[in-house]
C-alpha positions in Angstrom: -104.2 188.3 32.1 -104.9 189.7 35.8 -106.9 187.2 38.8 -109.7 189.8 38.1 -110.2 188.7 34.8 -111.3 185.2 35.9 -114.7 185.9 36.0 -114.2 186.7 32.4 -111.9 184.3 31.3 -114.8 181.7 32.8 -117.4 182.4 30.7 -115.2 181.5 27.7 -114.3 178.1 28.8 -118.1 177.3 30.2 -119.2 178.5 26.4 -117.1 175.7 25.3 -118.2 173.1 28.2 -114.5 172.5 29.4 -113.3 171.2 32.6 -111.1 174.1 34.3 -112.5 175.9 37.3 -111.4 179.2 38.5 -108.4 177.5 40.8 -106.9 176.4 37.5 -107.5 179.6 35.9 -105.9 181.0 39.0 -103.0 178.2 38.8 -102.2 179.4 35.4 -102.0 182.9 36.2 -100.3 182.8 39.5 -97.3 180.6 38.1 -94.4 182.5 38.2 -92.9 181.8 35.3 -96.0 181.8 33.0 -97.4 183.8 30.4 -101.2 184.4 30.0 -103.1 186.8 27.7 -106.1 188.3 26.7 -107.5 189.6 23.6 -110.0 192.6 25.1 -112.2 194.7 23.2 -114.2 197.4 24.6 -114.1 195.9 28.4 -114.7 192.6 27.2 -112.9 189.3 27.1 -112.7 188.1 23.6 -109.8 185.7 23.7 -107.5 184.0 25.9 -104.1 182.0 25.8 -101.9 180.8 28.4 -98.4 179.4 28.4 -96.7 177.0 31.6 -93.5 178.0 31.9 -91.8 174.6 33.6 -88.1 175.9 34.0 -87.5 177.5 31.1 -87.4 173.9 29.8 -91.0 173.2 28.4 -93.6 175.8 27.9 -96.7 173.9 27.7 -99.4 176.5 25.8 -103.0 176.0 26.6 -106.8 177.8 26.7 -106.4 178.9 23.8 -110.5 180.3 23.6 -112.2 182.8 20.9 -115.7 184.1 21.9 -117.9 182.7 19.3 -118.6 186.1 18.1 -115.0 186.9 16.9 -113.4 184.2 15.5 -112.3 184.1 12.0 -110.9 187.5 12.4 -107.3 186.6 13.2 -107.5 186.5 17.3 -106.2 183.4 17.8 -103.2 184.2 15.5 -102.4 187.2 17.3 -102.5 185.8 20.6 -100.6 182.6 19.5 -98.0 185.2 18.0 -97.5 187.5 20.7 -97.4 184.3 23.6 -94.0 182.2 21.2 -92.3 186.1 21.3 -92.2 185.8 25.2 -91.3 181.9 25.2 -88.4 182.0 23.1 -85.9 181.4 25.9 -87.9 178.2 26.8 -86.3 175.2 24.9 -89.2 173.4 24.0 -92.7 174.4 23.1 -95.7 172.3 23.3 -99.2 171.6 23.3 -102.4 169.7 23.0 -104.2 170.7 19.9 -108.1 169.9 18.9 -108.5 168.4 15.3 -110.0 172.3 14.5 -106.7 173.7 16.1 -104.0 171.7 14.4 -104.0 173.4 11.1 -103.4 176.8 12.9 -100.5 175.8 15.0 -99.3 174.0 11.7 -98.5 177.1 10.4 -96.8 178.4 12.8 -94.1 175.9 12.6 -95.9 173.2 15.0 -95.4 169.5 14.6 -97.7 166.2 15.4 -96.2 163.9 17.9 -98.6 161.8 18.9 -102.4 161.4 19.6 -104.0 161.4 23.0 -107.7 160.1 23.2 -110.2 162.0 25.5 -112.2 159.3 27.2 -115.3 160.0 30.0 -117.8 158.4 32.0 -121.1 159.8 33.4 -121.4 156.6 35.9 -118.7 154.0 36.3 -120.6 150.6 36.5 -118.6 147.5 34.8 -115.2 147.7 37.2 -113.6 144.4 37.3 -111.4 144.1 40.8 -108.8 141.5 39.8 -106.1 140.3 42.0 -103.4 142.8 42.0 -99.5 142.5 42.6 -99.4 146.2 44.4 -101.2 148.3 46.5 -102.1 152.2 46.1 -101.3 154.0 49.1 -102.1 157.3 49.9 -98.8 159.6 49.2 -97.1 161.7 52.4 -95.4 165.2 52.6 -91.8 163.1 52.5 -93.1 161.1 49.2 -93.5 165.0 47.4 -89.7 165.4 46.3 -89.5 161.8 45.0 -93.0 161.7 43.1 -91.5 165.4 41.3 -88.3 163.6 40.5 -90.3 160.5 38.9 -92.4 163.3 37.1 -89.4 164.6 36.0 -87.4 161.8 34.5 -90.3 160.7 32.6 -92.3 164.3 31.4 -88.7 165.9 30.7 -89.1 169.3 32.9 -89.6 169.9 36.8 -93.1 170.4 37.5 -93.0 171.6 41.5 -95.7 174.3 41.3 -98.0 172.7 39.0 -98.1 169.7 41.4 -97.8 171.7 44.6 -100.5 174.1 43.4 -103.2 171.2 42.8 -102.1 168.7 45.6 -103.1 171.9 47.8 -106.6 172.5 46.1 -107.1 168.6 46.1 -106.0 167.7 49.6 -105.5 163.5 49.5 -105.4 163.0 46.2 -102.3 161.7 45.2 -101.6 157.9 44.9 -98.6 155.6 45.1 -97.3 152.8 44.5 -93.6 151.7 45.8 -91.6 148.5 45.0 -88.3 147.7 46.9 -88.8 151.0 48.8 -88.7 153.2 45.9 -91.9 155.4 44.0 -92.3 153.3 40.7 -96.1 154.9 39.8 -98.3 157.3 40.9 -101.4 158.9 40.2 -103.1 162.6 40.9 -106.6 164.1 40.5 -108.4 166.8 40.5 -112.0 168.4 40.5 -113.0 169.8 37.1 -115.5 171.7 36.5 -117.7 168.8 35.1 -115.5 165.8 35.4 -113.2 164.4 38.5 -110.1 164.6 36.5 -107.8 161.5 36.5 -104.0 162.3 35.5 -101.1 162.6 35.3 -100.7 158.9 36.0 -96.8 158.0 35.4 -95.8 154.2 35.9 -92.9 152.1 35.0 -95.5 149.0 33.7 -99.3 148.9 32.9 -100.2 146.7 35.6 -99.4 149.2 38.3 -101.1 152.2 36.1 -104.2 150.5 36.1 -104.1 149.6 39.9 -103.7 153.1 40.1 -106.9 154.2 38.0 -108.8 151.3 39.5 -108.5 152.5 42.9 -109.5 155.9 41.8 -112.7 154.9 40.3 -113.3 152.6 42.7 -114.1 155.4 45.5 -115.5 158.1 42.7 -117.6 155.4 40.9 -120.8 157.5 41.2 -118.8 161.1 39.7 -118.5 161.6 35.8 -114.8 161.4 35.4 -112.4 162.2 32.6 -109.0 160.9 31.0 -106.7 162.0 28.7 -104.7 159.1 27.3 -101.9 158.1 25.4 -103.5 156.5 22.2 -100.5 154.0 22.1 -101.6 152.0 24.9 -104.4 150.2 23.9 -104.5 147.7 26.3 -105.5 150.4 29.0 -107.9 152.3 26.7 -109.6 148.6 26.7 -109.5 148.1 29.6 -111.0 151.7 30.4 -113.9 150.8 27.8 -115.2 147.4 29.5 -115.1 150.0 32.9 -117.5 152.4 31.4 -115.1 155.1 29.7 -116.3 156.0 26.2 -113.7 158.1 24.3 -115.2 161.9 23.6 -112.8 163.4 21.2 -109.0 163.3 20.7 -106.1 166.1 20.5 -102.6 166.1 18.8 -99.5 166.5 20.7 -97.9 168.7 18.8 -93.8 170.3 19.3 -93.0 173.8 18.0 -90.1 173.1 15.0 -87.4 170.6 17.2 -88.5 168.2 20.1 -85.5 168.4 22.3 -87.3 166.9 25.3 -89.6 164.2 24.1 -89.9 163.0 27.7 -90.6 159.0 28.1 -93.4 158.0 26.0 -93.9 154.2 27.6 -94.2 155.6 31.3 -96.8 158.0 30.5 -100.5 157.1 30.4 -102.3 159.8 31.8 -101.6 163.6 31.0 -102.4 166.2 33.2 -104.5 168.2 30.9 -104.4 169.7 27.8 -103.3 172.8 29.0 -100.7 171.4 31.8 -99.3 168.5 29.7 
């Protein structure tokens, strides 16, 4: 996969009515470690799959699209195949599969971890402001190294460009939370194609996650927003409800054979994606 075949690789994903623009097309292609691929056929974009490469540590695989017109024909397989050849130095492989997707990855040797519930809002109108312990603040250039250490103790891999790359595209974005003089949460987001996208949000309790989210939707109350979280905390999912979320769909976390680097579970609420982790 080139940057010229964005265009292309566009159409695909707006057939399907996902979230990625062309900058996280462009993310995915320009990471210089990862692995993206098309299927082409006569000049035309039939398939696509993309791999993160964080380190060599995780390879998170993602975008994994079939035109309409030529799917049962073993595209998916192939492209699926030909991406685990080039990520067998990674140690882990992941990714976030669809209910529809699972059984394929299943054969390939993929395992279900956990489940991740989709949730979205057109119009945020039921927040509740309660009186909070910590205040959000607006992260600086000298928080960066700290928030990609936090990242990193609790996802399992390093994930500079990834964050780098859409702290650029979303200037302001990023949200903290300190205790004692020390990062203990924070938040980023990003502009989706149809959704303001909410996550990763990494926190060591609940309360200061959903300080986090709250002061988010407080200033995009009016934008149709999207998160992808972890089904095991419930207590956020109903608090998201009674704010207006509704959940959409839900994807499997799935590990290829051995999960070396399960990351911490409890400390994640928000993923980035399914195709970033």
């Amino acid at each position: 996969m080139h940057i010229d075949d964005i265009t292309k690789c566009m159409l695909l994903s707006d057939a399907e009515q996902w979230n990625q623009t062309e900058k996280d097309w462009k993310r995915l292609i320009n990471g210089p470690k990862n692995h993206c691929m098309v299927a082409e056929l006569d000049h035309r974009i039939i398939g696509t799959a993309t791999a993160m490469n964080y380190s060599n540590e995780i390879a998170w695989i993602g975008m994994m699209l079939v035109d309409t017109d030529f799917r049962r024909r073993g595209i998916s397989k192939m492209l699926l195949g030909d991406l685990l050849n080039q990520l067998r130095i990674c140690r882990s492989v992941k990714l976030d599969a669809t209910p529809a997707g699972q059984p394929v990855y299943e054969k390939f040797g993929f395992k279900p971890e956990y489940i991740i519930n989709r949730m979205t809002s057109s119009s945020l109108l039921n927040l509740q402001v309660s009186e909070s312990e910590s205040t959000p603040e607006q992260m600086q250039k000298t928080d960066i190294n700290e928030v990609l250490q936090l990242d990193q103790h609790v996802f399992g891999a390093y994930r500079s460009y990834l964050f780098n790359s859409i702290i650029r595209d979303n200037p302001g974005k990023v949200s903290i939370i300190k205790r004692d003089g020390y990062i203990t949460a924070f938040s980023l987001v990003r502009k989706g194609k149809r959704y303001l996208h909410i996550g990763p949000v990494i926190s060591t309790n609940l309360r200061d996650a959903k300080d986090l989210i709250l002061g988010i939707l407080l200033k995009v109350h009016k934008e149709p927003v999207v998160v992808d979280v972890l089904a095991d905390k419930q207590d956020l999912i109903l608090w998201l409800n009674t704010s207006g979320l509704t959940k959409q769909r839900h994807f499997v976390r799935m590990y290829l054979q051995q999960n070396p680097i399960p990351g911490i579970i409890k400390n994640q609420y928000l993923i980035c994606g399914p195709e970033f982790g």
